[in-house]
N, C-alpha and C positions, 0 to 999 in steps of 0.2 A: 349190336352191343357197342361198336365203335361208335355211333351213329349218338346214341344216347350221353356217352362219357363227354362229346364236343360240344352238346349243347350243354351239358351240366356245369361245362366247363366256362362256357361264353355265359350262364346266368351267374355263374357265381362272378365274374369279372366285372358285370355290369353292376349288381350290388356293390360292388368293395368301390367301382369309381363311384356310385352314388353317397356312399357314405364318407368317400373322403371328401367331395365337393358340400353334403353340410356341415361336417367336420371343420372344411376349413374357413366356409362362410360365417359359421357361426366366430370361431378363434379372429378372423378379419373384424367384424364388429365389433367386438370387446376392444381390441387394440386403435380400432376408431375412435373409439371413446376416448384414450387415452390421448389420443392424436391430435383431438380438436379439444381438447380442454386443456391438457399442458403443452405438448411438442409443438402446436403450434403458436404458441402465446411465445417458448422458447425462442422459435425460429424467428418470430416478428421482432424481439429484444435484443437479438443477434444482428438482423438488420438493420435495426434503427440504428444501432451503436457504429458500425459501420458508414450510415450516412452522416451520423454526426461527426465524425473522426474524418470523411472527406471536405464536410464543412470547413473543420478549424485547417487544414489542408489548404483549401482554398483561399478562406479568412487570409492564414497566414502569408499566399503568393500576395496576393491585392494589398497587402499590409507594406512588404517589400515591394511590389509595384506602387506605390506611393511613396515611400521615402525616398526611390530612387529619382524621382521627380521632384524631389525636395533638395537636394546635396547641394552641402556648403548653407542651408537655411533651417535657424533651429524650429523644430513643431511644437504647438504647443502645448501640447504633453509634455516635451521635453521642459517648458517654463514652468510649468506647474512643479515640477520634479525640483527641480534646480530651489525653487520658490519653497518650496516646505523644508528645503538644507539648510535653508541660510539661518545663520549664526550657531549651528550643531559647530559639536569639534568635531577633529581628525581623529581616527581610532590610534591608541598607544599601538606601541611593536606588537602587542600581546590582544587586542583588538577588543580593546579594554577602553579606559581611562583613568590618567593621572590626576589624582585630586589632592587638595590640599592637607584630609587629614586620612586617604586610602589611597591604593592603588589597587583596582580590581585588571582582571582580564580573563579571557572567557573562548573556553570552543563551543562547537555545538550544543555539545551535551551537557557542558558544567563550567562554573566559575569561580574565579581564587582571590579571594581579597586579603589583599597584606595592611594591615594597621600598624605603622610604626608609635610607640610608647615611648613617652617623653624622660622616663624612668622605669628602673630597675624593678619588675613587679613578681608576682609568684600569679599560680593559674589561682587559686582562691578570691586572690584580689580583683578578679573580671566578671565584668556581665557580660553572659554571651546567652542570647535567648534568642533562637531561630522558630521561627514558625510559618506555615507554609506560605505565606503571602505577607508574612514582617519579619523583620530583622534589628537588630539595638544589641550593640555591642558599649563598649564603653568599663572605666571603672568605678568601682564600687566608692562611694559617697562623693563622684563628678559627675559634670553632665556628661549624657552618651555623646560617643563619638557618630556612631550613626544610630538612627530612630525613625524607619521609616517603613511604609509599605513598599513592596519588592513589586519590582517592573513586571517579571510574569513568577508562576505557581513555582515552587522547588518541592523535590521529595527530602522532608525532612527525618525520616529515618536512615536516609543516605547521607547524610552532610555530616562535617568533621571538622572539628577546630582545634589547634597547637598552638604553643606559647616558645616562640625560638630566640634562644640565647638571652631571654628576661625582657626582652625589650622589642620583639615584635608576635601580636599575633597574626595567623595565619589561618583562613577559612577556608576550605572546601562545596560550596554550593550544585546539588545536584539540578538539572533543571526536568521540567514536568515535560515539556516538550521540545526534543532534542532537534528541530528542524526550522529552527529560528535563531536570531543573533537578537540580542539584547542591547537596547538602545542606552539604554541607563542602569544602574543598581537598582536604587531606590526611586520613589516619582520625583523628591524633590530635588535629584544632580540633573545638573545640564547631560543634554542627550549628545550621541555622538551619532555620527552619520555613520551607518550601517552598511552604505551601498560603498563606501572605501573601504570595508574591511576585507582585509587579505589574509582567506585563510593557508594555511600551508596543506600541503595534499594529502590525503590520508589512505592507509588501505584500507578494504572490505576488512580485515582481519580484526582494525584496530576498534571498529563498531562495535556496540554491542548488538545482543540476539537480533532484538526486535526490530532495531533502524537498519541492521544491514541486511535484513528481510525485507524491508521496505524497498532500498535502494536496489536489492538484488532483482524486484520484482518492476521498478520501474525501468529499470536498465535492459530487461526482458522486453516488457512490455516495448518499449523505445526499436528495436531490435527487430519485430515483426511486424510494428508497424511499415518499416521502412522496408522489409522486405513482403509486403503488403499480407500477412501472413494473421492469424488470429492472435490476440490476447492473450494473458493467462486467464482474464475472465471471460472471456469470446469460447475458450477452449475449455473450459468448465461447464459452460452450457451445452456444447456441444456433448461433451462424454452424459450430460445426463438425457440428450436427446439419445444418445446411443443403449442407454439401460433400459429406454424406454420401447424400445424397439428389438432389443435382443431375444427374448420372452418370445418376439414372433419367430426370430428366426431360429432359434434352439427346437419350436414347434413344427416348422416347414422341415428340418431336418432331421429330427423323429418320424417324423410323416413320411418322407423318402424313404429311411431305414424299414419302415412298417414296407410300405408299399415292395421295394427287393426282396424283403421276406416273402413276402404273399407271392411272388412272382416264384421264385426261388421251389416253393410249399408245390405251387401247380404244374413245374417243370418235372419234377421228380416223382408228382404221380400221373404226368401221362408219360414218365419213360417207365 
């Protein structure tokens, strides 16, 4: 009787491993599929980004290995540079420009133009007509004071105009993109040179949403490169190579749970 219960015992074992070996071969292919058609296209994206980033790496040493072999001699990069300045102004305090009949100045994200009035006016008596790529201010039956198309896009549901103490107006201009300096107001003022402007320092706080998400992510980003670490977009792909792969391993360890059960089941009926 003993005799019989050990072999009942060793066929049913041999089943249960048969069935978990097509079990798990079969779950293996399915997740192969997945493997070779996304995870690894993933994984090939991840590495390229990575060669290119030792590229500009390298670029950048050999870049500085040549200038240093230049000192005290200007390049000519540097002429080209100098060459497209000439005859720009100097940016105002406000990194702006002083004009003859405004004075604008400008951060990142927006710009202020003061029009002084040659007289005593009421706000009725102004043309003030913003639109997203023009602008023409001026009074009613003179010619405008300005009238022109605007250097880059403004959001004109954001912009705002005063009239202070009768005799100057005052504008508010939003800009469309908050990651550039503005050379001119309008096309037709003289340009200022861009690369002397000095802006004053700012916190993340004084940003708004969007741009200090931006900067928060490049500052990241800047951060692990140097500590030779992933991305935030490196590390996006990776968490989705991770979801792609959990599925199995949630199933390999069902599989274990099943398998101590069964064990557990045939311990208890041969004691």
């Amino acid at each position: 009787m003993l005799l019989i219960m050990t072999l009942t015992k060793e066929e049913a074992e041999q089943k249960r491993k048969e069935q978990l070996a097509k079990r798990k071969a079969k779950e293996e292919a399915e997740i192969q599929e997945i493997t070779d058609a996304e995870a690894e296209q993933l994984q090939m994206e991840i590495d390229q980004e990575k060669i290119q980033g030792n590229g500009e790496i390298k670029g950048a040493e050999l870049a500085g290995a040549g200038d240093s072999k230049k000192d005290g001699v200007k390049g000519e990069d540097e002429d080209e540079e100098d060459e497209k300045d000439k005859g720009k102004l100097k940016p105002n305090a406000g990194n702006g420009c002083d004009l003859p009949h405004c004075r604008w100045t400008q951060t990142l994200s927006e710009l202020e133009i003061r029009v002084p009035l040659k007289t005593a006016v009421r706000s009725r008596d102004l043309v003030v007509e913003i639109g997203k790529k023009h602008l023409k201010l001026g009074l009613k039956g003179h010619p405008p004071v300005i009238d022109g198309e605007l250097h880059k896009e403004i959001k004109v549901e954001e912009c705002t105009w005063v009239l202070e103490d009768t005799r100057n107006l005052l504008l508010t201009l939003e800009k469309v993109n908050k990651m550039e300096w503005w050379s001119q107001l309008v096309k037709t003022d003289p340009e200022i040179n861009t690369r002397k402007i000095n802006p004053e320092p700012s916190k993340l706080s004084d940003l708004d949403g969007e741009t200090r998400s931006m900067v928060e992510k490049m500052m990241y980003d800047q951060r692990q490169k140097e500590l030779g670490l992933p991305t935030s977009d490196e590390e996006k792909k990776q968490d989705i190579l991770k979801n792609v792969f959990r599925p199995q391993l949630k199933k390999e360890c069902h599989n274990e749970k099943m398998e101590k059960s069964i064990i557990l089941l045939l311990e208890k009926k041969k004691h």
